[in-house]
PyMOL CGO cylinders between C-alpha atoms (Angstrom):
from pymol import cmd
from pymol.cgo import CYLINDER

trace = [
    CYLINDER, 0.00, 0.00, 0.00, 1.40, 3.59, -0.45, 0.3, 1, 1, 1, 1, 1, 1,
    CYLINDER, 1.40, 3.59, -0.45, 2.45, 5.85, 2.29, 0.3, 1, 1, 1, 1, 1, 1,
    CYLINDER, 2.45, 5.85, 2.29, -0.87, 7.39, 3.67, 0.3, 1, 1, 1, 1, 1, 1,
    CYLINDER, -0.87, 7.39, 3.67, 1.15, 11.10, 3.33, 0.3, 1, 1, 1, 1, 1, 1,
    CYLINDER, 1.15, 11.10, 3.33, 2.16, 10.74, -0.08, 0.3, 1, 1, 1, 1, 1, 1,
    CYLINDER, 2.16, 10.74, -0.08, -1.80, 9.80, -0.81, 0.3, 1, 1, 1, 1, 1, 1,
    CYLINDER, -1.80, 9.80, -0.81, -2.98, 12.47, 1.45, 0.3, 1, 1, 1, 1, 1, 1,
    CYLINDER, -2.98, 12.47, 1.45, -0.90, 15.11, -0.59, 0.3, 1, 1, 1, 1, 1, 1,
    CYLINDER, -0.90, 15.11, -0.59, -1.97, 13.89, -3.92, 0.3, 1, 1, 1, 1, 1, 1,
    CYLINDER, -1.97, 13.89, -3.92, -5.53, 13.57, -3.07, 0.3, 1, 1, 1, 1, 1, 1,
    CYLINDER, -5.53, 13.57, -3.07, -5.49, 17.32, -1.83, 0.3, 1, 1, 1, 1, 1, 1,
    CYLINDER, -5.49, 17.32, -1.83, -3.50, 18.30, -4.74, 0.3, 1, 1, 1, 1, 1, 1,
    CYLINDER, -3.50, 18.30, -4.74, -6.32, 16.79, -7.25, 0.3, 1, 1, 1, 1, 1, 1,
    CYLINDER, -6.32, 16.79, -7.25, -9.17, 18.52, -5.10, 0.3, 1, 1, 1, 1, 1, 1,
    CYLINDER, -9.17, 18.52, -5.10, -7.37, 21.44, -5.83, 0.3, 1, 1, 1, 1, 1, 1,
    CYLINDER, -7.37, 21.44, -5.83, -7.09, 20.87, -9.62, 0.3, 1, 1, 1, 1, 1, 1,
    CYLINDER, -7.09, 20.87, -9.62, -10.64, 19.69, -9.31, 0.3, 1, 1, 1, 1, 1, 1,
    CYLINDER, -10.64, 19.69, -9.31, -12.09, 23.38, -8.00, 0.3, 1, 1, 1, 1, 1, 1,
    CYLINDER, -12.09, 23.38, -8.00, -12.20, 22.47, -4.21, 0.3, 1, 1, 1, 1, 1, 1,
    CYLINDER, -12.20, 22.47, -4.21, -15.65, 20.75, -4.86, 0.3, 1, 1, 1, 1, 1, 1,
    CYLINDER, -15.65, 20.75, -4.86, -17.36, 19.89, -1.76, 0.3, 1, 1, 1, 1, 1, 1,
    CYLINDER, -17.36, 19.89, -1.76, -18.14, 16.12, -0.70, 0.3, 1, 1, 1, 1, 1, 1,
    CYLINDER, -18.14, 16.12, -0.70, -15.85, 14.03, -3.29, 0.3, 1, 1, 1, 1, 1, 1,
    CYLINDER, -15.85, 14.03, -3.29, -12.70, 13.55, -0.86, 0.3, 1, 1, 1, 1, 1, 1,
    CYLINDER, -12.70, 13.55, -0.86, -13.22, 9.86, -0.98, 0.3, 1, 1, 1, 1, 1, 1,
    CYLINDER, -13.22, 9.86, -0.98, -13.05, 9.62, -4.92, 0.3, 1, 1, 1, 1, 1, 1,
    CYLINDER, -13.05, 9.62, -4.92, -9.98, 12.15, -4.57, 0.3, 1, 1, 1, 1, 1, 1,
    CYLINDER, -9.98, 12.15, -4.57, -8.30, 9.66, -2.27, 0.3, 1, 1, 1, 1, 1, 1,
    CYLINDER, -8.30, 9.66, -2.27, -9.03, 6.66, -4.27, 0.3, 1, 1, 1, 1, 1, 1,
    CYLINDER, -9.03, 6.66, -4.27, -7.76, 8.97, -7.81, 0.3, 1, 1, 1, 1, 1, 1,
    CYLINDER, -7.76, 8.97, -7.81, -4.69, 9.49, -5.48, 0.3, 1, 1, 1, 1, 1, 1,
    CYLINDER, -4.69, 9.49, -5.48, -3.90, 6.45, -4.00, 0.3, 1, 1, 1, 1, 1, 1,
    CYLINDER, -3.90, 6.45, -4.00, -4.98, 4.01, -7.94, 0.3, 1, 1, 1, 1, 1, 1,
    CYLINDER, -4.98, 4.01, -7.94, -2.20, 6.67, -9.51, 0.3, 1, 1, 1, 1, 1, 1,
    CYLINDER, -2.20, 6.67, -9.51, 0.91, 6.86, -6.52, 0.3, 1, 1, 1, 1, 1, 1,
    CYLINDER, 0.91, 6.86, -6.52, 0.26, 2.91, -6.73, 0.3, 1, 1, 1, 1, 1, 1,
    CYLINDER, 0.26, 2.91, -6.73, 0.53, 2.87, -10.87, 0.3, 1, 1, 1, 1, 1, 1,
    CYLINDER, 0.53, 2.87, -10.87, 3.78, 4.82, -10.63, 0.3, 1, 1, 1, 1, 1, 1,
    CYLINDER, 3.78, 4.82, -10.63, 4.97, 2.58, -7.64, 0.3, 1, 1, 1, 1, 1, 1,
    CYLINDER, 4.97, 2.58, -7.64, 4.68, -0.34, -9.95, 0.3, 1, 1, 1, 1, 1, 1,
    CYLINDER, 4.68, -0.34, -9.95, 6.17, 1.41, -13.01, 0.3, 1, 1, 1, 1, 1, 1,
    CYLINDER, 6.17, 1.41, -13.01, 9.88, 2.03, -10.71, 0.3, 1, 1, 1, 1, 1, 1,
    CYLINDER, 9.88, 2.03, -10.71, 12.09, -0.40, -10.62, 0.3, 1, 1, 1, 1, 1, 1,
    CYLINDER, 12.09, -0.40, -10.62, 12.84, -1.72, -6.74, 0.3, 1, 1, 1, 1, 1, 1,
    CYLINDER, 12.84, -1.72, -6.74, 16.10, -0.42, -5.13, 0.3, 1, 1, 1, 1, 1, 1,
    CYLINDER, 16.10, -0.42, -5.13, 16.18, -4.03, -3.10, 0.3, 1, 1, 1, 1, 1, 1,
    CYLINDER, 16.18, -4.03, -3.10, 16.20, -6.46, -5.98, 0.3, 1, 1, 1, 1, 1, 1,
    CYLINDER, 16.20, -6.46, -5.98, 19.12, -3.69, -7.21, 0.3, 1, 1, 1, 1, 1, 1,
    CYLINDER, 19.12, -3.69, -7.21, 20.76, -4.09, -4.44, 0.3, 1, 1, 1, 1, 1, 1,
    CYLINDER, 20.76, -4.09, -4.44, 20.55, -8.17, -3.94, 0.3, 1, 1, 1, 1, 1, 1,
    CYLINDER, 20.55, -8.17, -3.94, 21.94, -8.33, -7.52, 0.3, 1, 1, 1, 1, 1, 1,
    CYLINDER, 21.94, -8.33, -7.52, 25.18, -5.64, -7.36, 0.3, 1, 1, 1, 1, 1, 1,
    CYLINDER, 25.18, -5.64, -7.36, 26.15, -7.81, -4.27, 0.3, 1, 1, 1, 1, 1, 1,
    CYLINDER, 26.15, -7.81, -4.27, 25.62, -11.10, -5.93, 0.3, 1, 1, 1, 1, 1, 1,
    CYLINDER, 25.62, -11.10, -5.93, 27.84, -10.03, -8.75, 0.3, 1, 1, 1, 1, 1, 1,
    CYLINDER, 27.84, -10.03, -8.75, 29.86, -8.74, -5.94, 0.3, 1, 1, 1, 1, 1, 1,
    CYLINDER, 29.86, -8.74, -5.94, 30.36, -11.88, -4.32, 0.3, 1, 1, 1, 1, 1, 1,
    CYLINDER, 30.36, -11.88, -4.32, 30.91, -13.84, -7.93, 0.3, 1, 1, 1, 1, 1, 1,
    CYLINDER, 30.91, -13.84, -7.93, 33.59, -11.36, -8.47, 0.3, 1, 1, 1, 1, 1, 1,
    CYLINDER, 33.59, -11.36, -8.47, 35.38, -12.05, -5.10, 0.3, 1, 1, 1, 1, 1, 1,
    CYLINDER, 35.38, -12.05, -5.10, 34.86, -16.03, -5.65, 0.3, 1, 1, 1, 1, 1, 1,
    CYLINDER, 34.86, -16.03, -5.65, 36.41, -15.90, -9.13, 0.3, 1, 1, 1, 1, 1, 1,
    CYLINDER, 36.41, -15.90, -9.13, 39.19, -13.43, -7.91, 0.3, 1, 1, 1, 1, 1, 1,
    CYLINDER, 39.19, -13.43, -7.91, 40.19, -15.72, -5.27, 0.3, 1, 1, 1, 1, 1, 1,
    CYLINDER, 40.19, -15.72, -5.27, 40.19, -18.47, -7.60, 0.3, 1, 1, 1, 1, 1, 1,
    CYLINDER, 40.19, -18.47, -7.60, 42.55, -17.55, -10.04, 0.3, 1, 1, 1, 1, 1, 1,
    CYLINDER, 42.55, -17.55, -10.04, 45.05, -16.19, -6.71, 0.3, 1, 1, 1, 1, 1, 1,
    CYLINDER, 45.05, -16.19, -6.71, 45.80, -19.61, -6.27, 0.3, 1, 1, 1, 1, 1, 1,
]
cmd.load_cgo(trace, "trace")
């Protein structure tokens, strides 16, 4: 789920776009949070980055220690 703040902001931000009508927060909010979610989905993740560059890592320090011997 994305960050209740980041959804909060959004939402507000497409009320504002929206003329400040009165009674629609919940459809803002949903707007907000179906679109932060899309892009969410769309970046890559910074773990799976991570896991990789020290797999490789690791293979490089195997194979480096391999051929000092």
């Amino acid at each position: 789920m994305a960050d209740e703040k980041a959804i909060r902001e959004r939402a507000y931000h497409i009320w504002e776009v929206d003329g400040r009508p009165h009674g629609r927060d919940r459809e803002h909010w949903e707007r907000a949070s179906r679109e932060i979610e899309a892009e969410a989905k769309k970046r890559p993740r910074k773990a799976t980055t991570t896991a990789k560059a020290k797999a490789a890592g690791k293979a490089k320090t195997k194979s480096t220690k391999a051929t000092a011997k």
